[in-house]
gemmi code that builds the backbone of each chain (N, CA, C; Angstrom):
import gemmi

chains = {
    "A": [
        ("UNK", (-17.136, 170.321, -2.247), (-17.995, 169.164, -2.004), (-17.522, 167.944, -2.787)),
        ("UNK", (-17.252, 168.064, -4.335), (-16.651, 166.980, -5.298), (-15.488, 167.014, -4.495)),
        ("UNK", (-14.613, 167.534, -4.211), (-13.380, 167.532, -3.740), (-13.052, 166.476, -2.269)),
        ("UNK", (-14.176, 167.190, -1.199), (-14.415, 165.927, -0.404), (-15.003, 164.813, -0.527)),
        ("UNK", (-15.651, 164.517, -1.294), (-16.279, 162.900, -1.647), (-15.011, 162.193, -2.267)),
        ("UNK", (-14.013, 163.148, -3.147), (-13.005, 162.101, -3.682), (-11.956, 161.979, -2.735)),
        ("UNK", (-11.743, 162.761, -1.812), (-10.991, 162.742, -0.330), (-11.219, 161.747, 0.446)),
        ("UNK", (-12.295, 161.484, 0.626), (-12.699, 160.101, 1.193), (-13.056, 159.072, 0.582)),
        ("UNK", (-13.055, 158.903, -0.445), (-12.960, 157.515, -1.100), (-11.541, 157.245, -1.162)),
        ("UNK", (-10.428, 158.090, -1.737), (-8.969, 158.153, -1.944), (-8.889, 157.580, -0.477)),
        ("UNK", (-9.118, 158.006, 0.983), (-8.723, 157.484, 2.404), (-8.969, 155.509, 1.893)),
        ("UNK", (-10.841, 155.517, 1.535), (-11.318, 154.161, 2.088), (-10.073, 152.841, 1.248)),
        ("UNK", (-10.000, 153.693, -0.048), (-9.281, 152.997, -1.136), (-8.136, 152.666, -0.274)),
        ("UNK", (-7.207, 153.572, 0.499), (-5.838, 153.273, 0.861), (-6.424, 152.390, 2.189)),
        ("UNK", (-7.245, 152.054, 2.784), (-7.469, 151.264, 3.640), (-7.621, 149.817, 2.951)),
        ("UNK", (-8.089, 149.839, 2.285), (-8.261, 148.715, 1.386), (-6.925, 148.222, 0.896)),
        ("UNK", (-6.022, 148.970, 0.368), (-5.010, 148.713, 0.264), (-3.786, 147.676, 1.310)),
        ("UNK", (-4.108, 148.799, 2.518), (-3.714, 148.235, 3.901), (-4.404, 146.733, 4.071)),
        ("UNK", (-5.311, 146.628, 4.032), (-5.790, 145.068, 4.083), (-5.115, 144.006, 3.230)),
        ("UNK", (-5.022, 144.510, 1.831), (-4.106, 143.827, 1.473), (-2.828, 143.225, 2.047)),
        ("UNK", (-2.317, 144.745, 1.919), (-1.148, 144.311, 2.470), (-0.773, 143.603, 3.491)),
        ("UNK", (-1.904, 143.231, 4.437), (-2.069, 142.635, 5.744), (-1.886, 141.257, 5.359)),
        ("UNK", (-2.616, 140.764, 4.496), (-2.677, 139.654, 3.915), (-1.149, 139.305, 3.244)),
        ("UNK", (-0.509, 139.569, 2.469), (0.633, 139.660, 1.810), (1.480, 139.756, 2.890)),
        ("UNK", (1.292, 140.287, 4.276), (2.758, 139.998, 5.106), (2.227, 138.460, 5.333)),
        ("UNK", (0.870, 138.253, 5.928), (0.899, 137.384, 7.142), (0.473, 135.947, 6.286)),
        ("UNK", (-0.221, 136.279, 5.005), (-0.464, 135.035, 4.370), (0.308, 133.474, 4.580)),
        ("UNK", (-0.344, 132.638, 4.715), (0.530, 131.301, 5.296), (0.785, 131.011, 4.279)),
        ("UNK", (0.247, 130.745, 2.625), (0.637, 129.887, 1.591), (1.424, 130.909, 0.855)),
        ("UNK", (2.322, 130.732, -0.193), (2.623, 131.611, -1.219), (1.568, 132.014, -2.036)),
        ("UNK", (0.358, 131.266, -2.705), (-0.423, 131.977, -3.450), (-1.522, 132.802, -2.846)),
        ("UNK", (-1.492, 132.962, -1.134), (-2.553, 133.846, -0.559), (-1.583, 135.394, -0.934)),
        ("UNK", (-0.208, 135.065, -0.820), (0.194, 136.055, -1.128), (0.178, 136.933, -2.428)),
        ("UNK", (0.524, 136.130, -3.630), (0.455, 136.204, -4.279), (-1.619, 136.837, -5.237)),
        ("UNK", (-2.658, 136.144, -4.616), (-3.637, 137.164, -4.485), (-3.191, 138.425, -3.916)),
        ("UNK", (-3.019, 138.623, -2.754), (-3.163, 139.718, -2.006), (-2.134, 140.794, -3.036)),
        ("UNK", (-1.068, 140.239, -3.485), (-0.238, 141.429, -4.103), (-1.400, 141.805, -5.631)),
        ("UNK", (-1.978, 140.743, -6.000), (-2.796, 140.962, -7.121), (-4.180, 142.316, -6.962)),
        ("UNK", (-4.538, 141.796, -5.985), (-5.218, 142.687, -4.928), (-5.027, 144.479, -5.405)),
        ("UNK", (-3.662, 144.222, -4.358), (-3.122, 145.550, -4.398), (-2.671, 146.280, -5.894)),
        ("UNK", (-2.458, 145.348, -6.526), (-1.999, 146.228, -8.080), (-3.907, 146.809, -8.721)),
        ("UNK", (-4.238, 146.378, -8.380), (-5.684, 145.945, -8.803), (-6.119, 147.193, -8.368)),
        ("UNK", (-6.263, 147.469, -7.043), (-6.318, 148.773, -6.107), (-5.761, 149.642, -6.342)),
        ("UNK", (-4.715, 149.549, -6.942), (-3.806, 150.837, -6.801), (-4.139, 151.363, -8.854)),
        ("UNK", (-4.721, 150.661, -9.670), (-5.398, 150.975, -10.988), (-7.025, 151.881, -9.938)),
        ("UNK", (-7.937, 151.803, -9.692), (-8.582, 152.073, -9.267), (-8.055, 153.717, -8.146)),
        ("UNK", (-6.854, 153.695, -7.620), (-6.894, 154.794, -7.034), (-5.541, 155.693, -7.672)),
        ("UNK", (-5.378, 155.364, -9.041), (-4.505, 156.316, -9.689), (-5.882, 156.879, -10.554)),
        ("UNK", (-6.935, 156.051, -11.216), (-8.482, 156.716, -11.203), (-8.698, 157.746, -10.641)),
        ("UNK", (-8.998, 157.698, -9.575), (-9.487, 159.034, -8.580), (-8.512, 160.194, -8.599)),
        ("UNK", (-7.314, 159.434, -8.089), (-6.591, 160.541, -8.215), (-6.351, 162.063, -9.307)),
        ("UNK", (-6.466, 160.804, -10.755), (-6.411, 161.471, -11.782), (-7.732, 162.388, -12.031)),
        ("UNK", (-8.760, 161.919, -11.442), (-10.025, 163.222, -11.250), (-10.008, 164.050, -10.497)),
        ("UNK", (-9.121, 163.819, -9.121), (-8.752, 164.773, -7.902), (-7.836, 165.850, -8.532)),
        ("UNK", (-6.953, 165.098, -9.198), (-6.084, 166.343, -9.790), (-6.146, 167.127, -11.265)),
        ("UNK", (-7.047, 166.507, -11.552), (-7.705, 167.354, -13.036), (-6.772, 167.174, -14.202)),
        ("UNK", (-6.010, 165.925, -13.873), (-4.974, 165.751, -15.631), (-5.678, 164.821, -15.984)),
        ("UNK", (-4.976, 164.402, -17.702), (-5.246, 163.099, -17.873), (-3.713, 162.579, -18.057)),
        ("UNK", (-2.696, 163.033, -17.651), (-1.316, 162.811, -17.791), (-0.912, 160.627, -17.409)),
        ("UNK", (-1.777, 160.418, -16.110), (-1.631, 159.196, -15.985), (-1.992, 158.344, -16.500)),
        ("UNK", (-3.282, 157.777, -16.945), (-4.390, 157.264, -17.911), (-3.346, 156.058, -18.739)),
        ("UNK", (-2.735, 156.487, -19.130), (-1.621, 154.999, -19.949), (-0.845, 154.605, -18.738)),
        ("UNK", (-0.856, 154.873, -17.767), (-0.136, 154.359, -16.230), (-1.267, 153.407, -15.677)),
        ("UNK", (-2.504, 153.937, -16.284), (-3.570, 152.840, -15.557), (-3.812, 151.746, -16.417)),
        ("UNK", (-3.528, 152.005, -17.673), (-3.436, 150.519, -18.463), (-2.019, 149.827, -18.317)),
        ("UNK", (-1.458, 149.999, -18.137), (-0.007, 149.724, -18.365), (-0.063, 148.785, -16.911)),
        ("UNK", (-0.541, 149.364, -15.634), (-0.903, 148.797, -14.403), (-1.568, 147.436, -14.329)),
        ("UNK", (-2.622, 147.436, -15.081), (-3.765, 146.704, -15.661), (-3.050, 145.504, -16.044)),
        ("UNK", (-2.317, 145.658, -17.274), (-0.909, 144.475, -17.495), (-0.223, 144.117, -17.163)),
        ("UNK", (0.335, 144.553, -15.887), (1.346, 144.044, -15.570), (0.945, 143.536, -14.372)),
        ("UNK", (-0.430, 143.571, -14.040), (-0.998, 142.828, -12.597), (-1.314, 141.293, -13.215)),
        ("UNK", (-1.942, 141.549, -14.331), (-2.502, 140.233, -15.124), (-0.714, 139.385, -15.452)),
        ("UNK", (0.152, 139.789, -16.355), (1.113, 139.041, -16.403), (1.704, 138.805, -15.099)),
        ("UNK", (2.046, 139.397, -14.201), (2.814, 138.813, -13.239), (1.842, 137.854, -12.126)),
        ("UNK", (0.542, 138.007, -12.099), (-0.502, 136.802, -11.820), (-0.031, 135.771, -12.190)),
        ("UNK", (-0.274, 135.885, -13.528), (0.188, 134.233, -14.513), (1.314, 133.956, -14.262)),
        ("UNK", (2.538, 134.695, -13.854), (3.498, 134.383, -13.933), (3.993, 133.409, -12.648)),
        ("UNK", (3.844, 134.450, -11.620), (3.720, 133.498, -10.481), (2.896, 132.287, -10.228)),
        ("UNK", (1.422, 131.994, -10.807), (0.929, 130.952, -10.404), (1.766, 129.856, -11.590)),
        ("UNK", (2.703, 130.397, -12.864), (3.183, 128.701, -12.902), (4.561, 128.613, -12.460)),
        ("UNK", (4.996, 129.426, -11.257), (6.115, 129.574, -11.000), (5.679, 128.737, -9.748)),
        ("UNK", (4.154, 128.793, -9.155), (4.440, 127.993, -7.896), (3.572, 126.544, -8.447)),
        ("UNK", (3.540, 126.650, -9.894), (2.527, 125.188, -9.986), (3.937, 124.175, -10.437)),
        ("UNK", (4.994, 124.256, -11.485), (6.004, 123.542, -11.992), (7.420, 124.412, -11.743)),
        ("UNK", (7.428, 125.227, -10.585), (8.893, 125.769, -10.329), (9.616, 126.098, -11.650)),
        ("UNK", (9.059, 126.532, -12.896), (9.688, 127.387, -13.843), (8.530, 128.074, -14.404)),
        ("UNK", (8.713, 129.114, -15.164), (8.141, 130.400, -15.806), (7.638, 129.881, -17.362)),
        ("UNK", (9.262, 129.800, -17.818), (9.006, 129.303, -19.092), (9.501, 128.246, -19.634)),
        ("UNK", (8.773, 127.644, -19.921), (9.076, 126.050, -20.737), (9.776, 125.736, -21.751)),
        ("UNK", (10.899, 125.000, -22.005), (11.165, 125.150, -22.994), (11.433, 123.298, -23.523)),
        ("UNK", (10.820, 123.038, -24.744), (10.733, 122.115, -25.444), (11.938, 121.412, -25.662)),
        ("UNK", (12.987, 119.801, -25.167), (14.060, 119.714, -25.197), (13.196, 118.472, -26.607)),
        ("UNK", (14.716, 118.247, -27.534), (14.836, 117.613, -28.608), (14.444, 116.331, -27.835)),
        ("UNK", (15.833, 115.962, -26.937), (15.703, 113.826, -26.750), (14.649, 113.915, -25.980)),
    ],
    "B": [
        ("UNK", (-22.787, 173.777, -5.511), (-23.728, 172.414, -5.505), (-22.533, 171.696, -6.683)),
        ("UNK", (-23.330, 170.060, -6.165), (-23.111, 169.471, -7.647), (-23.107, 169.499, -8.429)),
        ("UNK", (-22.720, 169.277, -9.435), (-23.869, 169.063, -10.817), (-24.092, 168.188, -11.339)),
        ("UNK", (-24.785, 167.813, -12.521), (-25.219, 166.566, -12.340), (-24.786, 165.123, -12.840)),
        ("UNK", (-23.583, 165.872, -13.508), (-22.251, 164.902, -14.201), (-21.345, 164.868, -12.775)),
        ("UNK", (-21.168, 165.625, -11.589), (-20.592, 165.298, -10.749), (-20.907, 164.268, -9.914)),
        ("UNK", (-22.785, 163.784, -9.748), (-23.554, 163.424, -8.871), (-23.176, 162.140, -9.245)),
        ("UNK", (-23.268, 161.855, -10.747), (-22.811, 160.715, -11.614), (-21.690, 160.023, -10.846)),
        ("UNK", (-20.581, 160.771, -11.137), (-19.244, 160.209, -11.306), (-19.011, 160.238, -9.703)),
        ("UNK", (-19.638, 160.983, -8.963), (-19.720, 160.413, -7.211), (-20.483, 158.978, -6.977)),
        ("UNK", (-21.452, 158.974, -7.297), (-21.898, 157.722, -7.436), (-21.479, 156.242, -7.782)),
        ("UNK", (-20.291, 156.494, -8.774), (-20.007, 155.277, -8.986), (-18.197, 155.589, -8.648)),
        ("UNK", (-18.014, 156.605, -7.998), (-17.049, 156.408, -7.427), (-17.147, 155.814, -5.880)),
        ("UNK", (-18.622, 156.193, -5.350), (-18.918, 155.242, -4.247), (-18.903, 153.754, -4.393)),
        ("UNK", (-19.820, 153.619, -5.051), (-20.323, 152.061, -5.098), (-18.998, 151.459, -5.549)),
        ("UNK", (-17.802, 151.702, -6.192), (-16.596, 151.098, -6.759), (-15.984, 151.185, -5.367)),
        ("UNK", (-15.806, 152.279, -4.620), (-14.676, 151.823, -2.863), (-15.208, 151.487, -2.033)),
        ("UNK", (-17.239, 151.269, -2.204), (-17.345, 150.053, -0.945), (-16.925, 148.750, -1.793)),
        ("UNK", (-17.332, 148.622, -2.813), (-17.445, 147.405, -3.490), (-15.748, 146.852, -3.040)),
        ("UNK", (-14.769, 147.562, -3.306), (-13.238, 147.415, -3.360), (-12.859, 147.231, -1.240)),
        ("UNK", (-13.497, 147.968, -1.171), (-13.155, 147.707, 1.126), (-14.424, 146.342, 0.975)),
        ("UNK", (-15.090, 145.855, 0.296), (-15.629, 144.290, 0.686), (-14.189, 143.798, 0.456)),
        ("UNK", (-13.728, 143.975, -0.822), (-12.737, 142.900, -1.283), (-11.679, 142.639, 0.017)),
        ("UNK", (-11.156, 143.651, 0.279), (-10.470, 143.957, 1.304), (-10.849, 143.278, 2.531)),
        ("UNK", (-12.444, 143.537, 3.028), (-12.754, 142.971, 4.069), (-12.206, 141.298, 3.518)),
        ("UNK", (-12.996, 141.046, 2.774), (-12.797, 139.550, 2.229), (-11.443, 139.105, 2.658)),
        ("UNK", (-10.329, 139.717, 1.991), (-9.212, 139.386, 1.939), (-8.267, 139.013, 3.585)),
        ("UNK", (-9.253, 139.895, 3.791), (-8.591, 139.723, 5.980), (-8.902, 138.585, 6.375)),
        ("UNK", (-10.801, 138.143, 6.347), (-11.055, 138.051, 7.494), (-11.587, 136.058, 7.039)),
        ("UNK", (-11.446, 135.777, 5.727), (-12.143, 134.784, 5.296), (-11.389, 134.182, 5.423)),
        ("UNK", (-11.696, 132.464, 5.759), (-10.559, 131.065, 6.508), (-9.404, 130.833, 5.722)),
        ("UNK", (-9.997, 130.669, 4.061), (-8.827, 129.833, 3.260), (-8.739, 130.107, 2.008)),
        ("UNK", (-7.452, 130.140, 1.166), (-7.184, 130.874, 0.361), (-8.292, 130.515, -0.605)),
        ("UNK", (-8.902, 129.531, -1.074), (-9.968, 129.775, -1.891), (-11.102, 130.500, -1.798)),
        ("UNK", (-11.916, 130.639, -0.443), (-13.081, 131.712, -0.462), (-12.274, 133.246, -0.316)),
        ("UNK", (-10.772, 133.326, 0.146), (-10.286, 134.335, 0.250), (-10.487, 134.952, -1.567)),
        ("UNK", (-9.857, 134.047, -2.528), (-10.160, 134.255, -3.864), (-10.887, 134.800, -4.560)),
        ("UNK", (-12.469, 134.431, -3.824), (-13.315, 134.199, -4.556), (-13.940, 136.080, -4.038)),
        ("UNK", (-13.526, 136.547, -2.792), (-13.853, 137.692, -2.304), (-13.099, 138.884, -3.417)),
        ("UNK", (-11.318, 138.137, -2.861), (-10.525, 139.169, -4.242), (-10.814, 139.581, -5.328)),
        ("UNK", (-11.505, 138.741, -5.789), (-11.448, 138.669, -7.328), (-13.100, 139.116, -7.603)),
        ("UNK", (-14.140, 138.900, -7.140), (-15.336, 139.154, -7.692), (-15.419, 140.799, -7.323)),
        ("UNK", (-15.552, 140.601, -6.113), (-15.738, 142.120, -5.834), (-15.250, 143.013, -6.110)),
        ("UNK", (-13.815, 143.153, -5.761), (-12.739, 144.400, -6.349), (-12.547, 144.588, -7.907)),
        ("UNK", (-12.889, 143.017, -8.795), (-13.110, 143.290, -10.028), (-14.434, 144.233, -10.585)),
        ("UNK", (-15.540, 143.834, -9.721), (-16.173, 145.092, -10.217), (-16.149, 146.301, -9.534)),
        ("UNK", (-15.399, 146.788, -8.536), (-15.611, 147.607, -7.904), (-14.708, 148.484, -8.406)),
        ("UNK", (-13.470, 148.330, -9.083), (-12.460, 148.365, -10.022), (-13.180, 148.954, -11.397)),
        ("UNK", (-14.079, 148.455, -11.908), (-14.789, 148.557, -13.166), (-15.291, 149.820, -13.200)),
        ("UNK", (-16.192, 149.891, -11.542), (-16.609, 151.001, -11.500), (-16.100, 152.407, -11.549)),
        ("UNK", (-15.066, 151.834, -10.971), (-13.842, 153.457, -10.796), (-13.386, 154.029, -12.104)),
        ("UNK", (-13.655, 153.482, -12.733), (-12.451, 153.298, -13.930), (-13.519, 154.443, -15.111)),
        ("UNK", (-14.867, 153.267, -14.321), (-16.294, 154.173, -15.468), (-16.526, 155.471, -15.079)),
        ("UNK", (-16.018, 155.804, -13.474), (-16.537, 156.826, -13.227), (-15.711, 157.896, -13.915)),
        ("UNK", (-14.183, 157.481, -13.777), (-12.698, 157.783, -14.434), (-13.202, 158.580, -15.636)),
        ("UNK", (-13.561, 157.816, -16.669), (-14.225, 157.912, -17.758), (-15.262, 158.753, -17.901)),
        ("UNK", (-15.997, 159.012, -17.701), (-17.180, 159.754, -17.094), (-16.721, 161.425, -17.201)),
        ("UNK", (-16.029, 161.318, -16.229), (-15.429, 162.682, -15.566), (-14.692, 163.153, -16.989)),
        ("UNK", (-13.770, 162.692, -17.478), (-12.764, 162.931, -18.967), (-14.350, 163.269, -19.596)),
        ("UNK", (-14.823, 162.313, -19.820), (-15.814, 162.344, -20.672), (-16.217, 163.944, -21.472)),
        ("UNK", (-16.506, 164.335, -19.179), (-17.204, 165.485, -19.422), (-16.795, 166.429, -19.732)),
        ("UNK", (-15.151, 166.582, -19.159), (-13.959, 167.427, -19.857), (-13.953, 167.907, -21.172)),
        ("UNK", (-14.698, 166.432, -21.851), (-14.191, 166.630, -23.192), (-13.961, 165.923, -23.946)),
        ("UNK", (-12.893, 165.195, -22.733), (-11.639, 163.728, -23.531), (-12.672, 162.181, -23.818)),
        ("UNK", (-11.962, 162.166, -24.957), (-12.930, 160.566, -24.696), (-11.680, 160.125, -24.760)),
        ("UNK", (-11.699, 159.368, -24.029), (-10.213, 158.423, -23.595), (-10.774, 156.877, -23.382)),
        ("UNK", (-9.862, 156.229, -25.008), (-10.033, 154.880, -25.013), (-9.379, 154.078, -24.425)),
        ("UNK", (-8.487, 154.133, -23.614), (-7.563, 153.985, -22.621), (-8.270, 153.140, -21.797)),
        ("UNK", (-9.018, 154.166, -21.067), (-10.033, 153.575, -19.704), (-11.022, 152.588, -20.438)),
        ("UNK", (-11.332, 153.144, -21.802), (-12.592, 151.971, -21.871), (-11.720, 150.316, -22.054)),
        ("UNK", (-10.717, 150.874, -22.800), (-9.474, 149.073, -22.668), (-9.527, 148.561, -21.532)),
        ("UNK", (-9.105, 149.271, -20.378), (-8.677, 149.305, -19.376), (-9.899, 148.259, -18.533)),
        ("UNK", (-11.117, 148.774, -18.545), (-12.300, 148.173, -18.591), (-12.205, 146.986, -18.948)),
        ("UNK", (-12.359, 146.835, -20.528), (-12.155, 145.232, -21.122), (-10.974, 144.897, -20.643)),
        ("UNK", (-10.071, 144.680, -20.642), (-9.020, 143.851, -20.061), (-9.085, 143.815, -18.658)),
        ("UNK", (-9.157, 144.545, -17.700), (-9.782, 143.693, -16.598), (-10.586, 143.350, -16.461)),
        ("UNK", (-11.491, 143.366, -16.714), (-12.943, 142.162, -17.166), (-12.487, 140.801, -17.433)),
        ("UNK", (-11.554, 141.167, -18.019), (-11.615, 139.740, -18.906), (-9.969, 139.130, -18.241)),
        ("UNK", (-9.484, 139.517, -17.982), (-8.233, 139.045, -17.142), (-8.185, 138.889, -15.674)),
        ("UNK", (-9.035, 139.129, -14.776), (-8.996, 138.979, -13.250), (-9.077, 138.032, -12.967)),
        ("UNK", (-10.615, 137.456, -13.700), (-11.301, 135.677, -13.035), (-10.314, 134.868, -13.826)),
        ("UNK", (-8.978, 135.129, -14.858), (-8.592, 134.196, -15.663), (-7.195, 133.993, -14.467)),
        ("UNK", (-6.501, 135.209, -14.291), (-5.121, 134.864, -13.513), (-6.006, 134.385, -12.134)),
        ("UNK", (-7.018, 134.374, -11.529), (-7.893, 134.278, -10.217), (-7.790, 132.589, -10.124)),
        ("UNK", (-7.524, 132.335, -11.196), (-8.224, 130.631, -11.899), (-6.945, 130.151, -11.788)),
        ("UNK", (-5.739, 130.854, -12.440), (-4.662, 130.099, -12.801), (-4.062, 129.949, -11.033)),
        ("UNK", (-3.711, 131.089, -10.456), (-3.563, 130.446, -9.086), (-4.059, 130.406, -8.056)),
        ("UNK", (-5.801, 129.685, -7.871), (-6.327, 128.383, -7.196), (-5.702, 127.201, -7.533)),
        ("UNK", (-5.255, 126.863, -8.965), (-5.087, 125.606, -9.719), (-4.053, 125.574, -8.937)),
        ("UNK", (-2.818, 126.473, -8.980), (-1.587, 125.834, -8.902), (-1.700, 125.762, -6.961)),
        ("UNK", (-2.256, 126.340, -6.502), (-2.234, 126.174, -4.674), (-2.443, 124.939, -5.078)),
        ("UNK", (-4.098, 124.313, -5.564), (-4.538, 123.148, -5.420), (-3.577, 122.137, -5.534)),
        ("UNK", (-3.007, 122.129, -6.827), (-2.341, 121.333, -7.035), (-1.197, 120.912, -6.270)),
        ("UNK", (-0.764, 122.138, -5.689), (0.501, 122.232, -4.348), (0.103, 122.110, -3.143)),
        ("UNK", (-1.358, 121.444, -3.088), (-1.469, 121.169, -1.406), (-1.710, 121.972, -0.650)),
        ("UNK", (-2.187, 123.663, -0.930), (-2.808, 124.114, 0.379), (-4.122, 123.678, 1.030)),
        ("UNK", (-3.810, 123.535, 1.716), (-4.939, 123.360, 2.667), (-6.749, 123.510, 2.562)),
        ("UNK", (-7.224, 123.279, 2.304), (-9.126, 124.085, 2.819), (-9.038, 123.730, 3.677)),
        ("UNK", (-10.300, 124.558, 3.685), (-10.996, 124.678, 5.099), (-11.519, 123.566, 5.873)),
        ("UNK", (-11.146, 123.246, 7.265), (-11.680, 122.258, 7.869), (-13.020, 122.199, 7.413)),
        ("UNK", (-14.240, 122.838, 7.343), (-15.566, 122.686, 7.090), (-15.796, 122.383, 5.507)),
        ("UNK", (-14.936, 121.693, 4.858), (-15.245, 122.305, 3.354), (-16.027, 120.578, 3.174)),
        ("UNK", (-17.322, 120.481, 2.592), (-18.087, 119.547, 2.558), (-17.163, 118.880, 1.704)),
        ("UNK", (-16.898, 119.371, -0.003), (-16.792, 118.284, -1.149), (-15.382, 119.059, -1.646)),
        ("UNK", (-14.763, 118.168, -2.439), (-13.469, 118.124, -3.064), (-13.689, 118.091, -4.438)),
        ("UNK", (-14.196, 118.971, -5.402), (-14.550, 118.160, -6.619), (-13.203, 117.846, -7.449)),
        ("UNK", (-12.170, 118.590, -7.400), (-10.893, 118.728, -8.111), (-10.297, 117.541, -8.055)),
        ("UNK", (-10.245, 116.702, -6.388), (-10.197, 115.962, -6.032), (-9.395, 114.482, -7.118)),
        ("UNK", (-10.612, 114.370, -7.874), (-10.774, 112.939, -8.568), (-9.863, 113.122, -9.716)),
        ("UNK", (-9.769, 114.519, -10.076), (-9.084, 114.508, -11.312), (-7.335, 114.717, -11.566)),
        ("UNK", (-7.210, 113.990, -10.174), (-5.312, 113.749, -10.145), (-5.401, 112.192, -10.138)),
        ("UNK", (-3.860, 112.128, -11.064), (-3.532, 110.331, -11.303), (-3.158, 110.565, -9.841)),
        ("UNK", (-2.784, 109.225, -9.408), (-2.646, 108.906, -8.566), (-1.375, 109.314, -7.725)),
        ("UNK", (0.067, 109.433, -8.579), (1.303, 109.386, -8.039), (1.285, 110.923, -8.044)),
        ("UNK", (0.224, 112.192, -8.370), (0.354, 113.349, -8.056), (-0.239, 114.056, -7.558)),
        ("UNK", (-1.217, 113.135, -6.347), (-1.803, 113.188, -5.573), (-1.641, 114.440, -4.377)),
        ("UNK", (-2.219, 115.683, -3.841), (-1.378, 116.457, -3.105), (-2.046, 116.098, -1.860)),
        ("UNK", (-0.768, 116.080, -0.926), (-1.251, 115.296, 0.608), (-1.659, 116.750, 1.541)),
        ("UNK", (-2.789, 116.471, 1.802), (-3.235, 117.971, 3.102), (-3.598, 116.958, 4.279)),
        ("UNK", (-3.057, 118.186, 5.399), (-3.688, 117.330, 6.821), (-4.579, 117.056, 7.087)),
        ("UNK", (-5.696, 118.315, 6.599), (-7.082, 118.001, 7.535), (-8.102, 117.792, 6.688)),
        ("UNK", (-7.526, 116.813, 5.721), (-8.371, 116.366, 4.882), (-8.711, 114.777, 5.317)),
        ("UNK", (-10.285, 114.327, 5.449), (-10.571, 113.252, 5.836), (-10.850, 113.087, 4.581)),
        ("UNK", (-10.828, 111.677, 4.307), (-11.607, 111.291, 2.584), (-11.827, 110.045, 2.351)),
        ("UNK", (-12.806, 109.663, 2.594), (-12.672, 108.112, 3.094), (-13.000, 107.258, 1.954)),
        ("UNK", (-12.001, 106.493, 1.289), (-12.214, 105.980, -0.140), (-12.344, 105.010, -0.321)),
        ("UNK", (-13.131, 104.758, -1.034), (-13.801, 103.341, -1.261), (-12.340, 101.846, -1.445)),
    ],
}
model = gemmi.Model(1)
for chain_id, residues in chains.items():
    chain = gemmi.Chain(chain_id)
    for i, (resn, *xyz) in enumerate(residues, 1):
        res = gemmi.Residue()
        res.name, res.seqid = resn, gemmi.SeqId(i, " ")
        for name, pos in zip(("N", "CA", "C"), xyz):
            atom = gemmi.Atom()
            atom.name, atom.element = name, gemmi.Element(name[0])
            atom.pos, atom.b_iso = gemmi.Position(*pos), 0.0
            res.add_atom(atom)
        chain.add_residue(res)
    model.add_chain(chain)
structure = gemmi.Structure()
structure.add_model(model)
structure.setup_entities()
């Protein structure tokens, strides 16, 4: 019974996913895309969750923080990559 | 049967993958990348929260207390609506588009003049 309730949330989750990704092909601007991939990292912390209760470890658990960070930095990263076409700034002397 | 730490951690493993298929819906079906945003980011952030508690929950009952997930928790809490923020700004600032229906511009006023971003279907009739 636990087993099928996390069976079908694990399905709705990867549908959700798929939406994303729908968005991320067809998005017209770069930063719809750029949500939508945020989206999906976002989603995919949430269904390494389940998983990790479906399969009874805690082996992943630093894969879901580690996920967590690297959705948030590469967010930031891209939005000042599409606000001033560079990443990182660097301070010139003249 | 259940039990009643299972009933738990079903529970908010529900309410976290409808909450996360709104986001999703959001993400399809809404006009323009800002209300698209505003779907991404509210909903799947908590629906996200939830998974994570239920995550937690379940270890819990194992045994494990795993501070991991509760980080995991605070930092997306506190990091979704912030990168959510950083690129609206930079679309805005680069000229995508809103929505034909969008009443007011408040962002609008607060560009000098020579960095002004030009959209088509923007009427704006200035004094």
């Amino acid at each position: 019974m636990f087993e099928t309730v996390l069976l079908v949330m694990l399905f709705l989750l990867a549908i959700a996913i798929l939406g994303g990704l729908y968005r991320a092909i067809k998005g017209p601007s770069m930063a719809d895309r750029v949500i939508a991939l945020d989206l999906i990292s976002i989603m995919m912390i949430a269904l390494i969750g389940v998983v990790s209760i479906y399969m009874e470890t805690d082996a992943f658990l630093e894969a879901i923080l580690l996920l967590g960070i690297l959705a948030f930095i590469g967010a930031v990263a891209f939005g000042k990559y599409i606000e001033r076409g560079v990443i990182i700034e660097r301070k010139r002397d003249d | 049967m259940l039990s009643l730490i299972e009933i738990l951690i079903s529970i908010f493993v529900l309410l976290g993958s409808f909450l996360s298929l709104i986001g999703s819906l959001g993400i399809m079906r809404l006009p323009d990348i800002y209300s698209r945003m505003h779907a991404a980011t509210k909903s799947a952030t908590l629906g996200v929260v939830l998974l994570i508690l239920g995550t937690f929950t379940y270890f819990l009952g194992e045994g494990i207390f795993s501070l991991q997930l509760l980080l995991t928790i605070a930092f997306v809490f506190l990091t979704a609506p912030v990168a959510a923020m950083i690129i609206s700004r930079s679309a805005h600032r680069n000229g995508v588009e809103l929505w034909g229906r969008t009443k007011h511009d408040e962002l609008q006023e607060s560009y000098p003049e020579h960095l002004e971003p030009e959209r088509e279907n923007e009427k704006v009739e200035r004094p």
